[in-house]
Each structure stands twice: as structure tokens, then as C-alpha cells.
N, C-alpha and C positions, 0 to 999 in steps of 0.2 A: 354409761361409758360405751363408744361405738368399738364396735370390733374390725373397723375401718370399712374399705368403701373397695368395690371395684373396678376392673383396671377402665373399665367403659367410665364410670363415675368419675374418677382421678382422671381420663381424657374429658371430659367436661368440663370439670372443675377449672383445671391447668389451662384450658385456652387449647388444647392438642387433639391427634387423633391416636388411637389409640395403636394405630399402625407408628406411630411418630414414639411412645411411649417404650413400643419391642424393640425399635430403632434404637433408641437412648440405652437400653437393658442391652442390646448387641454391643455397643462401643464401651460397654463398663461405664456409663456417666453416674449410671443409681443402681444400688444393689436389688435384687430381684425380693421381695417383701414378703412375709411369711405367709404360709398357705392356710387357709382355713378347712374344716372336718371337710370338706366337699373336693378338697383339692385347689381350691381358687385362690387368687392371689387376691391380698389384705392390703391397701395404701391406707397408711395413716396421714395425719398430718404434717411428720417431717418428712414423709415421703411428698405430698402434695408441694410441700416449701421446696424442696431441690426439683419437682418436676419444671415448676415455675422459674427457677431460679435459669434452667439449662433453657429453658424457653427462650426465657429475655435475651440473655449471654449469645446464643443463635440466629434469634432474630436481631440482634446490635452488629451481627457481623463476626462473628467469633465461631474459628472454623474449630467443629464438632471434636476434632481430635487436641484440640485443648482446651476446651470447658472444663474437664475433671480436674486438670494440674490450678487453674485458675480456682476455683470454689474449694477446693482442697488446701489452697494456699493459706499463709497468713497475712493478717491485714495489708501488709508492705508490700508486699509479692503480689497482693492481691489486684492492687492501687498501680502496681509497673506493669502488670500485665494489661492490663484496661487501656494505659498509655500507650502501650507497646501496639494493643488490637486501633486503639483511634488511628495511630499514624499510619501505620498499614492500610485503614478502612482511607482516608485521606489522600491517599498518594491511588491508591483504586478510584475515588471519585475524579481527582485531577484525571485520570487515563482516559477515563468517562467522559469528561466533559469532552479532551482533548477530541475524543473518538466523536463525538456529538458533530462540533464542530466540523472537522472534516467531512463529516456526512453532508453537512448544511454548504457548502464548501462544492463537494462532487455536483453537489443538483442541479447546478451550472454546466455537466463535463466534467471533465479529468483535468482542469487547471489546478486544483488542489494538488496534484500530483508533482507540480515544476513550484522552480522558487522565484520569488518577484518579479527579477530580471528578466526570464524567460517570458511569464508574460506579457513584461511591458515589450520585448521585443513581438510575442505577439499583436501585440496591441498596433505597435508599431507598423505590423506586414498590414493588417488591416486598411491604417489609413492609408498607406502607399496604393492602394487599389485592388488587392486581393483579396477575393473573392472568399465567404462565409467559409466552403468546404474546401478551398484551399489553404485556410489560416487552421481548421480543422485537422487535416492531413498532417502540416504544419507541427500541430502539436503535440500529435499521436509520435511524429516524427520526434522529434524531444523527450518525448519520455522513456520513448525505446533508447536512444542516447546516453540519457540520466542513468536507466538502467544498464545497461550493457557496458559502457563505459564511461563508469560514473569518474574516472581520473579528467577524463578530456571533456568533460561536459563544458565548464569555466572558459575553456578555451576554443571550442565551437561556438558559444554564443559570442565569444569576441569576434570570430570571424564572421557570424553573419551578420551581428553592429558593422563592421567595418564596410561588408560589402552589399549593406541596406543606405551607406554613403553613395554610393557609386550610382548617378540614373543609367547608365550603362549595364551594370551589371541586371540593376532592376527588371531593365525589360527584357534581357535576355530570359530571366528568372520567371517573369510571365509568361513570355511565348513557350517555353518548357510546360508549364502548366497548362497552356492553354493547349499544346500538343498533343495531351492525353485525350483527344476527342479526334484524332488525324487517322487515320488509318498506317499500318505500321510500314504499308511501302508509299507511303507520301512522301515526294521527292524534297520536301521542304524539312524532312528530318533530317537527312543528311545536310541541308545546309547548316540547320540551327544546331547540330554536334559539335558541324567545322567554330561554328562561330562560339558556342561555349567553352568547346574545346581551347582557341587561340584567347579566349579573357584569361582563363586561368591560369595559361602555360604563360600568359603574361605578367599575373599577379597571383602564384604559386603561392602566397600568404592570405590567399581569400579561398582557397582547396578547402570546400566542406568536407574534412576528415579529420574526425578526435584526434589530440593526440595522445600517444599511447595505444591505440591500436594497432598499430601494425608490429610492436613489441609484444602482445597478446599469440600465444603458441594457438591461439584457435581465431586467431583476425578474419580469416578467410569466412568461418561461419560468422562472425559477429558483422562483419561487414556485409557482406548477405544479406542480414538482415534488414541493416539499417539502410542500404544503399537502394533495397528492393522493395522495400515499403509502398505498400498502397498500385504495384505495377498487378497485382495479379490480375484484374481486368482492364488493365491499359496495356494492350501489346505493342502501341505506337510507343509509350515510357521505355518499354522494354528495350526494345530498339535501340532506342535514342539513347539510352544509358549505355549501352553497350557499344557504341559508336562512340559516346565519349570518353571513355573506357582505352579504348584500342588507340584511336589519336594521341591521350596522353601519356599514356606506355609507351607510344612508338618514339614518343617522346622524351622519354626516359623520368618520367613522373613514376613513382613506384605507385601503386594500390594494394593495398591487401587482398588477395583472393582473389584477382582477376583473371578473364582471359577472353580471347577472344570469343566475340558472338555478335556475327556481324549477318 
């Protein structure tokens, strides 16, 4: 008859370390097992059966702070709680995968980030003729959008379907872009302000601006944001937005957070 085994022996046995073992004795999963004439502690074999047992239970997924109530349980209790741990573990694996996905998703860019439509309308600036890092800029622009004012998202992308109709509006929308390389007193800024300025004061339902932002008690910042994107090494952008800015005020177009900066 053995007079059991120590706690090193019993972490062998069980599959464990013995650090994993003090672990289990900290959270009350197994009582601490009687000492032998030397002081050492003695695991017999029901102790060996619940170290294994807290093993399995752990490693299935079963958080430490209810193994004791589960193996303490009876049969029934025993058998809901198991069910109780799958479903849990299962709605963890869906989050997982979900999370996988998206990763495989970003490896592309931050299109993961917009919903279909968005970017079939990017899809769409693409084949109209703009340019890889323009359709980029583009999209960075959208998500700041989605995020910032996720009410008027829905209703921004309607405006630029609407005014990706117009070859009018188009080219004006390129020579903007193609602007960002002009120097910021290029007398051709001021034209192409005048001339974006009078599209929009003429089809004020194609005005790239969410709605619901200007109802936002902090519009001024959010529009900042959104409205300034990607100028911080375009000073000709700068400009030029701000020339479009002033025209359509003077005009009595509201914008959030405007003012002059000419």
C-alpha cells in the first residue's frame, strides 16, 4: 500500500506542472492532501483523479473559476453546465473565425472597414480614371466618414453615385486632385474654386457634406477633419478648399466650421 506520491510525481502523472498544481490549491479546485512525517504533501489517487479531471475541464475551455461548482455538481448540473461551457466556447469560436476573416479581409487595405456599396463606388472612381492613390485617399476618406458620422454615411454615398452621373462634375473632381501637385499661388487654383464652387451652388444636392453634421455641437471639429484630409502636404489643397469654402458662404451655403482662409 503506497503512501501516495509527490506533488512533482502527481504533476507528471496528471499531464501538469507543478506550478499549475499550487495554481489549482490557490483557487480551492482540490484540497491540499495530507502531509507525510517530513512535512511533504501525499497525492493519492483521488487526488490524481480530480487533478486530471480540472485538467480536461481547462483545457475544453472551462474558465478556472467554475470547474469546482461543475465537478462538485450532480450528474444533471453536471451535463447543463458542459452545455452551458460548449455554447459559450462556440459563440467564442464564431468571434474567432469572424476576427480571422477580417484579418484576411484588411491584407487588401482597410476596405474591410466600408460596406459593399462603398466599395463598389470605389470601384467605380477607379474605372472613371482615377488614379491607384487617389481612389486610396478616397477610401481613407470614407472611413473617417463611416466613423465620424456614421448617421450621414448612407447619405454621402448617395451623393457621390449621383454626382459620379455627371462627366461634368467628374472632371472638375479630377483637376481638384490633380491640383495637389500646383503650387499653392497657381493662378489656376482660383479658377478651378470659381468653377467648383458655381457646379455646386448650382446642384446644392451633390454638396459633399453628411447629413447630420452640421446638427453635431462639435461639427466644426468633425468637419475639419473630414473636409482636411490628406491636405497636410498639399498646400495647393489647402488653398483651394478654402477658396471653395469662402465662394460658397458668400453665397449663403452654410458649412460647419468654416471661415475664411484665403
Amino acid at each position: 500500500m503506497t503512501d501516495g506520491v509527490t506533488i512533482g510525481q502527481a504533476a507528471a502523472f496528471a499531464g501538469v506542472t507543478v506550478k499549475t498544481i499550487r495554481h489549482y490549491h490557490q483557487h480551492r479546485l482540490i484540497d491540499e492532501p495530507r502531509r507525510d512525517g517530513s512535512g511533504y504533501r501525499r497525492y493519492g489517487s483521488a487526488d490524481l483523479l480530480r487533478l486530471v479531471q480540472i485538467r480536461t475541464l481547462a483545457a475544453a475551455g472551462v474558465p478556472l473559476a467554475e470547474v469546482r461548482a461543475i465537478l462538485d455538481a450532480d450528474p444533471d448540473r453536471f451535463a447543463a453546465a458542459l452545455v452551458d461551457v460548449e455554447r459559450r466556447l462556440t459563440d467564442r469560436i464564431d468571434d474567432l473565425i469572424a476576427r480571422r476573416e477580417t484579418l484576411h479581409r484588411l491584407a487588401t487595405g482597410d476596405r474591410a472597414l466600408l460596406p459593399g456599396r462603398a466599395l463598389a463606388l470605389l470601384d467605380r472612381a477607379a474605372a472613371l480614371g482615377f488614379t491607384p492613390d487617389e481612389v486610396t485617399t478616397a477610401r481613407e476618406g470614407l472611413v473617417l466618414i463611416k466613423a465620424l458620422v456614421p448617421e450621414g454615411f448612407d447619405d454621402y454615398i448617395d451623393r457621390i453615385q449621383r454626382a459620379l452621373d455627371d462627366p461634368g462634375y467628374t472632371s472638375l473632381i479630377k483637376r481638384m486632385w490633380r491640383a495637389a501637385d500646383w503650387e499653392p499661388d497657381d493662378p489656376r487654383i482660383d479658377e478651378l474654386a470659381t468653377a467648383i464652387a458655381g457646379h455646386f451652388l448650382a446642384h446644392p444636392e451633390l454638396l459633399p457634406i453628411p447629413a447630420g453634421l452640421q446638427a453635431r455641437t462639435d461639427s466644426a471639429i468633425r468637419y475639419s477633419l473630414l473636409t482636411h484630409h490628406g491636405q497636410e502636404r498639399k498646400p495647393a489643397w489647402t488653398r483651394l478648399t478654402a477658396l471653395i469654402e469662402t465662394r460658397l458662404r458668400s453665397a449663403g451655403i452654410g458649412l460647419a466650421g468654416t471661415r475664411d482662409r484665403t
